[in-house]
PAMAR-72680 format. One line per 4 residues: number of its first residue (from 1); their letters; for each residue x, y, z of C-alpha. Coordinates in Angstrom, 2 decimals. Example, Ala and Ser with C-alpha at 12.3 -4.5 7.8 and 13.67 -1.06 7.14 Angstrom:
<sevexs>
1) as) 12.30,-4.50,7.80  13.67,-1.06,7.14
</sevexs>
This chain:
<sevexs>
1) xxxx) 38.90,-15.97,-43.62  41.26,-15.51,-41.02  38.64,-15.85,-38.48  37.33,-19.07,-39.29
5) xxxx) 40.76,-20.36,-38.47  40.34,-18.37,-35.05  37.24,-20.34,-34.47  38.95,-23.18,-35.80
9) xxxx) 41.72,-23.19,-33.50  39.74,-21.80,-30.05  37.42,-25.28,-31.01  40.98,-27.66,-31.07
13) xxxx) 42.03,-26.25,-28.13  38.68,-26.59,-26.22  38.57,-29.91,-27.19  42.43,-30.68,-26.08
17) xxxx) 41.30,-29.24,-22.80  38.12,-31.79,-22.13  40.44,-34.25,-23.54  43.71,-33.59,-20.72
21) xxxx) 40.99,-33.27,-18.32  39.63,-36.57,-18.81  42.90,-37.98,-18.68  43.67,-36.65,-15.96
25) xxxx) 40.45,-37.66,-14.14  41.51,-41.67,-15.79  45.08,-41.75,-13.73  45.77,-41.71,-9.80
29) xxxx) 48.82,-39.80,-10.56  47.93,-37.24,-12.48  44.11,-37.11,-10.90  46.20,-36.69,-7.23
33) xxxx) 48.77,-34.33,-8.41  45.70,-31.92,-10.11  43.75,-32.10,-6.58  47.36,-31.06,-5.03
37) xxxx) 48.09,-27.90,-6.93  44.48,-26.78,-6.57  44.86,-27.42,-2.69  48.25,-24.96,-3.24
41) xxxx) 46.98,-22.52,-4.98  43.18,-21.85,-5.94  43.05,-18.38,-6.06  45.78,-18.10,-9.07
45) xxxx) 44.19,-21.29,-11.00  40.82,-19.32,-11.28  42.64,-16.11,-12.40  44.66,-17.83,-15.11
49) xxxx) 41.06,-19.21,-16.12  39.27,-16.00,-15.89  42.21,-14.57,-18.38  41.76,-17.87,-20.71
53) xxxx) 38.27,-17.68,-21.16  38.40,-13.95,-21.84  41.22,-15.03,-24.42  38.89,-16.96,-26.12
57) xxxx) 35.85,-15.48,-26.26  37.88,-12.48,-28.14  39.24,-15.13,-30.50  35.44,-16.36,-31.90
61) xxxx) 33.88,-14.31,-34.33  31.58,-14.21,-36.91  29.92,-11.69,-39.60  26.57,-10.37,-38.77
65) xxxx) 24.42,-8.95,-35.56  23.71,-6.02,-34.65  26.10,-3.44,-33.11  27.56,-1.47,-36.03
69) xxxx) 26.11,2.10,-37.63  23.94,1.43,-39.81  25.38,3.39,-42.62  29.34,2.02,-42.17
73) xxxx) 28.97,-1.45,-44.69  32.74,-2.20,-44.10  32.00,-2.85,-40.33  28.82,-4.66,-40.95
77) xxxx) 30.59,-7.44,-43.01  33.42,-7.17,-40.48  34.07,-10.48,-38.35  33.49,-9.18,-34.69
81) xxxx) 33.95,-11.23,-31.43  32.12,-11.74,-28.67  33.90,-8.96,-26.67  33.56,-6.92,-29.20
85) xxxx) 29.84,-7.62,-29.08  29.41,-6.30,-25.85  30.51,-3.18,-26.40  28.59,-1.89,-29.47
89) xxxx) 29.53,1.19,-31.82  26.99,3.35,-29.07  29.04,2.58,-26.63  31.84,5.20,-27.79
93) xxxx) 32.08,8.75,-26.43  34.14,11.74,-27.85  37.33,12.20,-25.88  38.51,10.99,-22.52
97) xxxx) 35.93,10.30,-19.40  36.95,9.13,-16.20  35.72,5.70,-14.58  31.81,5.65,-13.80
101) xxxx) 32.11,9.95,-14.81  28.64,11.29,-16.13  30.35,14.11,-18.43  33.37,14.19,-20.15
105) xxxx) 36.67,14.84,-18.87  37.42,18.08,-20.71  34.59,20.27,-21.39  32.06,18.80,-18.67
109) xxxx) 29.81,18.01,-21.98  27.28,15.04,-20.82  28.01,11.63,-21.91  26.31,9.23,-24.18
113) xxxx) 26.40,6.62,-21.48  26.86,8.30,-18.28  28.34,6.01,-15.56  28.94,2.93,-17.48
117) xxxx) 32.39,3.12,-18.49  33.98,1.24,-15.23  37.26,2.14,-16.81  36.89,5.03,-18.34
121) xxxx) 37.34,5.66,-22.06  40.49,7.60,-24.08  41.21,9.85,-26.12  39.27,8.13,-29.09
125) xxxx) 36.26,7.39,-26.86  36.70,4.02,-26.47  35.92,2.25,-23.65  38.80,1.04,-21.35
129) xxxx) 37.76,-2.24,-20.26  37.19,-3.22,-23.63  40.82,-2.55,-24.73  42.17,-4.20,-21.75
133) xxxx) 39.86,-7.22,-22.70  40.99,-7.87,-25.94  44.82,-7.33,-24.85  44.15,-10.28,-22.59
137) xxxx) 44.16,-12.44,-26.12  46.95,-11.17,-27.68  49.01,-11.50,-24.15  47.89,-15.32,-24.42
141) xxxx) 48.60,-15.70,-28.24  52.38,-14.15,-27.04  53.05,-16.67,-23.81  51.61,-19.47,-25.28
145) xxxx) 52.25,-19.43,-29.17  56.08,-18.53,-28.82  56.27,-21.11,-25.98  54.99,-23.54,-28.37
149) xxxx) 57.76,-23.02,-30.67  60.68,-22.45,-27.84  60.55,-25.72,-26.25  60.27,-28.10,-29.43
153) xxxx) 63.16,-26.50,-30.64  64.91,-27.06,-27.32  64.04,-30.34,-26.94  65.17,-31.57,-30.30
157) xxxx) 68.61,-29.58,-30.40  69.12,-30.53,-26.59  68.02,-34.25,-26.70  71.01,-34.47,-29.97
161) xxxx) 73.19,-32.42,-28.46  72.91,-34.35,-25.14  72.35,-37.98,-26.34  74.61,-38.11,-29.40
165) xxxx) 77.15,-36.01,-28.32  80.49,-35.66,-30.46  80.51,-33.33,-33.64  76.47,-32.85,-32.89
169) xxxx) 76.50,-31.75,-29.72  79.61,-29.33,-31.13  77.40,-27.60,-33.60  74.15,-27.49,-31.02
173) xxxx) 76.61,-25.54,-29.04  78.72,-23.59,-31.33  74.95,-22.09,-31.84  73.81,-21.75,-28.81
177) xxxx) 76.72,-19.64,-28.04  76.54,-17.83,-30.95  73.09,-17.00,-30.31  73.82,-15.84,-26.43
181) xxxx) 76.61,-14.14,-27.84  74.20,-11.39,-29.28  72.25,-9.27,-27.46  68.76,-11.00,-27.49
185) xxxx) 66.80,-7.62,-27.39  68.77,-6.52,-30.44  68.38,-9.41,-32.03  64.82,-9.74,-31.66
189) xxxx) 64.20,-5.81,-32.76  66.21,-7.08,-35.80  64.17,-9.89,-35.99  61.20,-8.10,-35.96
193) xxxx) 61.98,-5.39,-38.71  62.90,-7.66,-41.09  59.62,-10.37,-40.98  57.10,-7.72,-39.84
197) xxxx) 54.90,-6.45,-36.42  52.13,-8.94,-37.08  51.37,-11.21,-34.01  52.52,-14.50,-35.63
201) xxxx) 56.06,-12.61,-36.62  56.10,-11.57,-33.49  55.73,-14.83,-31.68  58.09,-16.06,-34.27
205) xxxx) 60.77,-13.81,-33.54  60.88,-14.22,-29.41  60.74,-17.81,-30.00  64.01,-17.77,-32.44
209) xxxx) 65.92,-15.63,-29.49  64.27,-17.76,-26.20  65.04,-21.07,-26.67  68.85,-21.16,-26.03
213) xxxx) 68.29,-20.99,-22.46  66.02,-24.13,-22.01  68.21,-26.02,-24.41  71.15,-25.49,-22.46
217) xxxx) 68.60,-27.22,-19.17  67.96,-30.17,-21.77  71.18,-31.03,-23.11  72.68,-31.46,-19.42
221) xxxx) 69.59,-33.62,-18.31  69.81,-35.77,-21.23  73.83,-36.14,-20.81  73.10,-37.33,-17.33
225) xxxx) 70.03,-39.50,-18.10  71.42,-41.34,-21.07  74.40,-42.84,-18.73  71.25,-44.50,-16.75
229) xxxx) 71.80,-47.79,-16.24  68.07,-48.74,-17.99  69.00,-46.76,-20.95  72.55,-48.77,-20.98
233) xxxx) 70.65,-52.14,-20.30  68.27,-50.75,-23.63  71.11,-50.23,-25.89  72.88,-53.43,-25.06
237) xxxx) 69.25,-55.17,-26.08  69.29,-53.53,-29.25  66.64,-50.92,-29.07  67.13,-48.42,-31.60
241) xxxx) 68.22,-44.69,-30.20  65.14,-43.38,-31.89  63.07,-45.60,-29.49  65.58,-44.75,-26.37
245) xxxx) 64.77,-41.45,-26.89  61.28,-41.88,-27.23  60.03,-43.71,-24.39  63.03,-43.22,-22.00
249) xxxx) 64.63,-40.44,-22.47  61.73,-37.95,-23.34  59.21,-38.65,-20.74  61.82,-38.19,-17.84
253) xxxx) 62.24,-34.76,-18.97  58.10,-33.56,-19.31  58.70,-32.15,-15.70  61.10,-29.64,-17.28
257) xxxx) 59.01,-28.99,-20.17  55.68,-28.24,-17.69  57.36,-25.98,-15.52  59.72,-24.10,-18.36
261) xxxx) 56.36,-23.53,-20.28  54.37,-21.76,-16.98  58.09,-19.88,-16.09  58.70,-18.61,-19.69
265) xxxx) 54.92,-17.79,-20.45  55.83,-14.42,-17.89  59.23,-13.17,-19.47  57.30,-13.20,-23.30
269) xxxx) 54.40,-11.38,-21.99  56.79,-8.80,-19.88  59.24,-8.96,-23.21  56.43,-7.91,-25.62
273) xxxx) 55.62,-5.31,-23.44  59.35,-4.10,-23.43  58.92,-4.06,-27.78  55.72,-1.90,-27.43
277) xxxx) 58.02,0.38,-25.26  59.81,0.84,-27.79  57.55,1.12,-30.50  57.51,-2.09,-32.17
281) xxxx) 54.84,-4.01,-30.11  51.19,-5.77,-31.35  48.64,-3.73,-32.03  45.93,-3.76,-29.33
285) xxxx) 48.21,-5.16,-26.40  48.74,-4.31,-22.82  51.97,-3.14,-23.79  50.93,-0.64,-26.38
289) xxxx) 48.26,0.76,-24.22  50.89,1.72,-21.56  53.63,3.04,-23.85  50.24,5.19,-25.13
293) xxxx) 49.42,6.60,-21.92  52.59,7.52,-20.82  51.76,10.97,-22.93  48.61,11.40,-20.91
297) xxxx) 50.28,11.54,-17.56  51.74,15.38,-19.12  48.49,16.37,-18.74  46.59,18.81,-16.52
301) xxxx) 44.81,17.44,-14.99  45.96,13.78,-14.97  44.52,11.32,-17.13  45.62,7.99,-15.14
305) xxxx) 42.81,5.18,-15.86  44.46,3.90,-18.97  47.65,3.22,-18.10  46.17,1.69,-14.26
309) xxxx) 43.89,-0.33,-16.15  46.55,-1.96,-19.17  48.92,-2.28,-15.96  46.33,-4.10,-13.78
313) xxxx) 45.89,-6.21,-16.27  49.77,-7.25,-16.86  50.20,-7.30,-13.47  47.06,-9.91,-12.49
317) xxxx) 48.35,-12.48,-15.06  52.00,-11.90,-14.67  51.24,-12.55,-10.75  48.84,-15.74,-10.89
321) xxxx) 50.97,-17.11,-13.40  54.05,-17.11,-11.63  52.21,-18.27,-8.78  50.87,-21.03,-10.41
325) xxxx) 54.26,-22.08,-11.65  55.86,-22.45,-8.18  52.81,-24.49,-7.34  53.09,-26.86,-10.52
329) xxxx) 56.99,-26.92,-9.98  56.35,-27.94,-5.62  54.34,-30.68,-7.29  56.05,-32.40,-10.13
333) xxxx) 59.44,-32.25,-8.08  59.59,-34.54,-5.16  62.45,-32.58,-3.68  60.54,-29.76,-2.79
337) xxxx) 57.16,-31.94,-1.46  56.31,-30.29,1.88  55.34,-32.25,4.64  51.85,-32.40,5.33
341) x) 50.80,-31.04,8.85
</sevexs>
């Protein structure tokens, strides 16, 4: 049933999206800021939504269709998504063909689809492009689950830490440093052992070693922003600290928590990557299809289309990601507001 809650969850976050959207469309601000960082940078906002939509067309499935032998009944009452739709069980070859190649790469023997596979296919016959499609979801579940759980937890241990002060703000820190104190990639690997190499574990595990760094960002805003003389003037009125925090002291640091989110979204993806190096990566990911084809590149002659293609990829999203986070940070900060021709 694990796909249901795929669908599920792909369903919530389409809905979130119409929802922001009209939101946005409802205030000046937020309406004129959107129209800003398209004018910046339109290019990178349709990549990041070409990469999204592929995310989430791998992450709906459902049992049934055609597509499968007919004699394998384990795939047939397998959940498959719509990528994997698209590229159906005839689509495999035997071994390794190059991009658009009529006959195989070793052996010249002719292919089952000959000139269809844009990106070639490996060593197991499967097509390229269809493994770097379905990495693109697991590269999204990495950025954007673990960044889900990094900046909660830095918000609430940096808000305490930076409102409160005193003996709280001395145990925030005591582990922060104890945390920084240990090498993160060591600690994750550790991290990763122990609870397991599923996605979720994964994401887990990042998020446990990632969030000292934001925290640190939090804790000296909120130091500077509770000595504000409106937060003073709400404390002497008697509002409650939980309230303080709330509607003052929270809102005044969303710019943070936008621009952390796009900024730390890269270093997971690049991080996860690093793991697969290694060997303890996500099945199916960008990562894992490089550290794969680094064999391949031994050979005579070269097999190079797999690890191009899984590096493409990375590359494409790393790039209009980071791109799109300078834009979102030149537009939520007024300091860095150019002025307009």
């Amino acid at each position: 049933m694990g796909y249901v809650v795929s669908n599920v969850a792909v369903a919530v976050l389409v809905a979130g999206a119409f929802w922001v959207a009209r939101s946005v469309r409802r205030s000046d601000l937020w309406r004129g800021a959107a129209v800003d960082l398209w004018r910046r940078r339109p290019v990178a906002i349709v990549v990041v939504g070409i990469y999204v939509a592929i995310g989430l067309l791998d992450s709906v499935s459902w049992v049934g269709g055609g597509g499968t032998a007919a004699g394998d009944l384990v795939a047939q009452h397998k959940p498959r998504s719509v990528i994997d739709r698209l590229f159906p069980e005839s689509f495999k070859e035997r071994s390794y063909s190059a991009p658009f190649a009529t006959a195989e790469f070793y052996g010249g023997q002719p292919l089952g689809n000959p000139g269809r596979h844009v990106f070639g296919t490996d060593i197991l016959g499967r097509d390229v492009l269809r493994l770097v499609l379905k990495g693109t979801r697991i590269a999204l579940l990495i950025g954007g689950l673990t960044s889900l759980i990094v900046i909660p937890l830095a918000l609430f241990f940096g808000i305490c830490a930076g409102y409160f002060g005193g003996r709280i703000d001395d145990a925030v820190f005591f582990v922060m440093s104890t945390l920084a104190s240990i090498p993160s990639l060591l600690l994750l690997i550790a991290l990763i052992m122990a609870m397991g190499q599923g996605p979720v574990q994964v994401c887990i595990a990042m998020g446990v070693t990632s969030w000292v760094g934001f925290c640190r960002v939090v804790r000296g805003e909120t130091f500077k922003l509770r000595e504000l003389d409106y937060i003073q003037a709400a404390r002497a009125l008697g509002v409650s600290e939980a309230r303080i925090i709330l509607r003052h002291v929270l809102p005044n640091l969303m710019h943070l928590v936008v621009i952390t989110f796009v900024l730390l979204f890269s270093g997971l993806v690049l991080s996860e990557a690093i793991l697969a190096w290694l060997g303890i990566g996500i099945d199916g990911s960008w990562g894992q299809m490089i550290d794969q084809a680094r064999d391949e590149l031994a050979r005579d002659p070269i097999v190079w289309w797999n690890l191009s293609a899984a590096s493409a990829a990375l590359f494409g999203l790393i790039l209009a990601v980071n791109l799109l986070g300078d834009a979102v940070r030149d537009v939520l900060d007024p300091r860095t507001l150019r002025e307009e021709p």
